[in-house]
C-alpha positions as a printed Julia matrix, in Angstrom:
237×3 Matrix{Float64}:
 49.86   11.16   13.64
 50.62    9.18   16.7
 52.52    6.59   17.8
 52.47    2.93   17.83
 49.9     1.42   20.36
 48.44   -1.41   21.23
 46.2    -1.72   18.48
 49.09   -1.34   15.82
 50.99   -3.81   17.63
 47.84   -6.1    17.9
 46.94   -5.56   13.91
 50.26   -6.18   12.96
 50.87   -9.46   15.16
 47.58  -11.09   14.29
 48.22  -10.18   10.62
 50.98  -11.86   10.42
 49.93  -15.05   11.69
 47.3   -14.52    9.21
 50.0   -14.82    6.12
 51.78  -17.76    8.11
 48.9   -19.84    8.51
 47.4   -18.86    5.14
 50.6   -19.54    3.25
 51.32  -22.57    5.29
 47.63  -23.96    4.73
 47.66  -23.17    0.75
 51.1   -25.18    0.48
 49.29  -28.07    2.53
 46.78  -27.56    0.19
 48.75  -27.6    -3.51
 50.31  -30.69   -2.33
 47.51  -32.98   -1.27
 46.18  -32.14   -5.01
 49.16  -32.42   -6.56
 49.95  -35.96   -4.79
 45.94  -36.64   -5.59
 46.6   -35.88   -9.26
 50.13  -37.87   -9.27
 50.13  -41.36  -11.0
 51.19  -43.95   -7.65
 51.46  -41.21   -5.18
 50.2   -42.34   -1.22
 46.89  -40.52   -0.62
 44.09  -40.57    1.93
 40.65  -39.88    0.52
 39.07  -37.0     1.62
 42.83  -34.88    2.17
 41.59  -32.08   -0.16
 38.69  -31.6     1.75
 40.63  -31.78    4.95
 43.24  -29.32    3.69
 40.7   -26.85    2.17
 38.29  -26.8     5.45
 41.9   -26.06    7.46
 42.47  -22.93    5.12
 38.99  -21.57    5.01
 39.68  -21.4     8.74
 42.81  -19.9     8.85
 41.49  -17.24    6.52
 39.22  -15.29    9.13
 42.77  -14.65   11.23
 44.19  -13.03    8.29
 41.09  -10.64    8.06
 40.86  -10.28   11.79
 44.2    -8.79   11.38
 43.56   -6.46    8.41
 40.56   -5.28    9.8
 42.74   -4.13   13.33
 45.03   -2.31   10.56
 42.57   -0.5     8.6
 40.98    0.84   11.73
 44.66    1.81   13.45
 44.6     3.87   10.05
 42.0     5.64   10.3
 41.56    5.96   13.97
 45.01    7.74   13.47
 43.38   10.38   11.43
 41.35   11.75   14.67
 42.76   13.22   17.38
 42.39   11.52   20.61
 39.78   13.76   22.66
 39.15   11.27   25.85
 40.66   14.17   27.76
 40.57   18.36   26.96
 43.53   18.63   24.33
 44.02   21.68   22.78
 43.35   21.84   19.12
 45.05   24.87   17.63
 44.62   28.4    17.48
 42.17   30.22   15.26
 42.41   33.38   14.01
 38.83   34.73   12.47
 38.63   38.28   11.07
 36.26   39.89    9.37
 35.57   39.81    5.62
 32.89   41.35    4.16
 29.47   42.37    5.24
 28.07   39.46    7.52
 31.09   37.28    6.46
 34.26   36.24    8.34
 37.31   34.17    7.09
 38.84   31.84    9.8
 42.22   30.39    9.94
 43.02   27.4    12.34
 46.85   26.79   12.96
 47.01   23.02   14.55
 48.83   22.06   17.28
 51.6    19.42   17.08
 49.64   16.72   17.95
 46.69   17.12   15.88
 47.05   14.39   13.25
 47.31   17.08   10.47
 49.71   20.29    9.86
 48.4    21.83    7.66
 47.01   25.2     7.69
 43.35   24.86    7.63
 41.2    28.36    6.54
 37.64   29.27    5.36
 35.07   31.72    4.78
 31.33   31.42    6.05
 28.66   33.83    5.8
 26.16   35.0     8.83
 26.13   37.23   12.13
 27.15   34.62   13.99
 29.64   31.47   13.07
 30.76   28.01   15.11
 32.85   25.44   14.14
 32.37   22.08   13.92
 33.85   18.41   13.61
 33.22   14.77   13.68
 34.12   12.69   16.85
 34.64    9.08   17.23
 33.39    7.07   20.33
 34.27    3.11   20.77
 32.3     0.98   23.15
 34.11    0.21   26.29
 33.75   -3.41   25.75
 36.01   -2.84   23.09
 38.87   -0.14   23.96
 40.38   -2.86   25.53
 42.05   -3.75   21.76
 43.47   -0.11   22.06
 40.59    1.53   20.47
 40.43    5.49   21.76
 38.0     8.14   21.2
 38.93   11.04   18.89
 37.72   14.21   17.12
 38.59   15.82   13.81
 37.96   19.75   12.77
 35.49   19.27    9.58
 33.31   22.63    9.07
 32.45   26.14    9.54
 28.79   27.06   10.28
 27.31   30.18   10.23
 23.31   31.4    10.96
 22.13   34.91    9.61
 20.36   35.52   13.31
 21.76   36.22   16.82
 19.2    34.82   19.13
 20.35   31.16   18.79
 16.94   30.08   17.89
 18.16   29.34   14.43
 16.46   25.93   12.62
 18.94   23.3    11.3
 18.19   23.8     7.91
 19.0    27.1     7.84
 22.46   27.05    8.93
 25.22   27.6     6.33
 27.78   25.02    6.39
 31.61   25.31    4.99
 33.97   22.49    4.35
 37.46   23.0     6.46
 38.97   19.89    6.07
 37.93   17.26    4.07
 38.66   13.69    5.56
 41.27   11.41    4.74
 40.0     8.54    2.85
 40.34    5.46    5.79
 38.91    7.82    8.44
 35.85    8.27    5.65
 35.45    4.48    4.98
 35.54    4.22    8.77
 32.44    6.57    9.07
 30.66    5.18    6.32
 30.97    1.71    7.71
 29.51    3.12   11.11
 26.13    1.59   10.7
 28.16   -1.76   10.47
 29.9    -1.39   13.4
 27.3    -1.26   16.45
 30.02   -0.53   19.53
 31.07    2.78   17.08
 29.08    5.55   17.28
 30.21    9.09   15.22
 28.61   12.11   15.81
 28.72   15.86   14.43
 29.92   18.12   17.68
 29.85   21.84   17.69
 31.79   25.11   19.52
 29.66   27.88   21.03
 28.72   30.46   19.02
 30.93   33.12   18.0
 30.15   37.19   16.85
 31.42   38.34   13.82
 34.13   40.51   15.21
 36.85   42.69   13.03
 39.25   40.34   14.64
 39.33   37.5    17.47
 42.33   35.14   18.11
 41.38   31.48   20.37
 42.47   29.03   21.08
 40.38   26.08   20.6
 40.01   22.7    22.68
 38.56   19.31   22.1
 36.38   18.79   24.96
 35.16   15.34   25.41
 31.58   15.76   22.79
 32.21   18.86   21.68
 35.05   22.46   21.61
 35.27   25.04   23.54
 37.45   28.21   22.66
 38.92   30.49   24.78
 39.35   34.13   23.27
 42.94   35.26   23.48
 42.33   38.84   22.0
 39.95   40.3    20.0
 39.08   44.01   18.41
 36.1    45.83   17.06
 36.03   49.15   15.07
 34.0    51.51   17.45
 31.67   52.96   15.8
 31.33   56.33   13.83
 34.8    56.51   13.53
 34.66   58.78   10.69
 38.03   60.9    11.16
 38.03   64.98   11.86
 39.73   67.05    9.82
């Protein structure tokens, strides 16, 4: 998770002159009705409809201001990928015939810790995440493009010519519920656009460690080690 930013700061300024003027303009509001309804109280005609126009517009600030902190929320669940940040390291070994089981260790600044692994079937294997990008009309608010590692994909051929539909996908990390809402509401939300990014594609080795990087739209990995069993290794007596 990061920090505070300006957005935070922003949401939580704007929400609370949101509950100021909302509080202040109900009060206003509960006693021009109670002094309306009050036997030889002083009141103005129309003070009701004075007081209740004042609160309908006070209203909008308060949801201006929860809107900044649901966003903040989720946008903290992606980690910010404007730059190359490194992602964590991935381990992938082999598990079976045509199968691999990968384990991605984060790095401290990726907004989760915990271990993520899987298992996905295929002579060849990727993986793949969601990524965030904010108009620039709008970053201004502290809005910042981000990434987050959601699958494992795997295709049963080696020549890359592989159709869509026949790729095999594995959940890695399901997302947290506010970055979710945030990419369901993306067809709501015209200067957001989300997109599914993938790494190059990897062989199924016996075992490969990398370490992987958020690259702007998409990952790249750079192999630390890796081993095969050479063939026809049968031992001699």
């Amino acid at each position: 998770m990061g920090g505070i930013g300006r957005l935070e700061i922003l949401a939580a300024l704007i929400s609370i002159a949101g509950i100021v003027l909302c509080a202040r303009g109900s009060w206003r509001l509960l006693q021009a009705v109670r002094t309306r309804f009050t036997y030889g109280a002083p009141y103005r005609s129309g003070t009701i409809q004075d007081r209740l126009l004042g609160l309908l517009l006070e209203i909008p600030v308060l949801l201006f201001g929860a809107g900044l902190a649901f966003v903040a929320l989720a946008q903290a669940d992606f980690q910010p990928s404007e730059t190359t940040v490194r992602v964590g390291q991935i381990e992938a070994r082999r598990s079976g015939w045509a199968k691999v089981s990968v384990r991605l260790v984060p790095d401290p600044l990726y907004p989760s810790a915990r271990l993520l692994e899987g298992e996905i079937v295929g002579a060849r294997w990727a993986v793949a995440g969601d990524f965030i990008t904010w108009d620039r009309s709008v970053k201004w608010l502290g809005l910042r493009d981000g990434h987050r590692v959601r699958y494992l994909i795997g295709a049963n051929d080696t020549t890359g010519t592989t159709r869509s539909d026949r790729i095999d996908r594995s959940l890695l990390d399901p997302l947290p519920a506010a970055a979710a809402r945030l990419i369901a509401l993306t067809r709501y939300l015209p200067f957001l656009k989300v997109s599914t990014e993938t790494s190059s594609w990897f062989p199924i080795t016996d075992r490969q460690v990398m370490v992987l990087y958020a690259i702007g739209q998409g990952y790249l990995a750079e192999v630390a080690s890796e081993s095969r069993k050479p063939r026809g290794s049968a031992t001699t007596p």
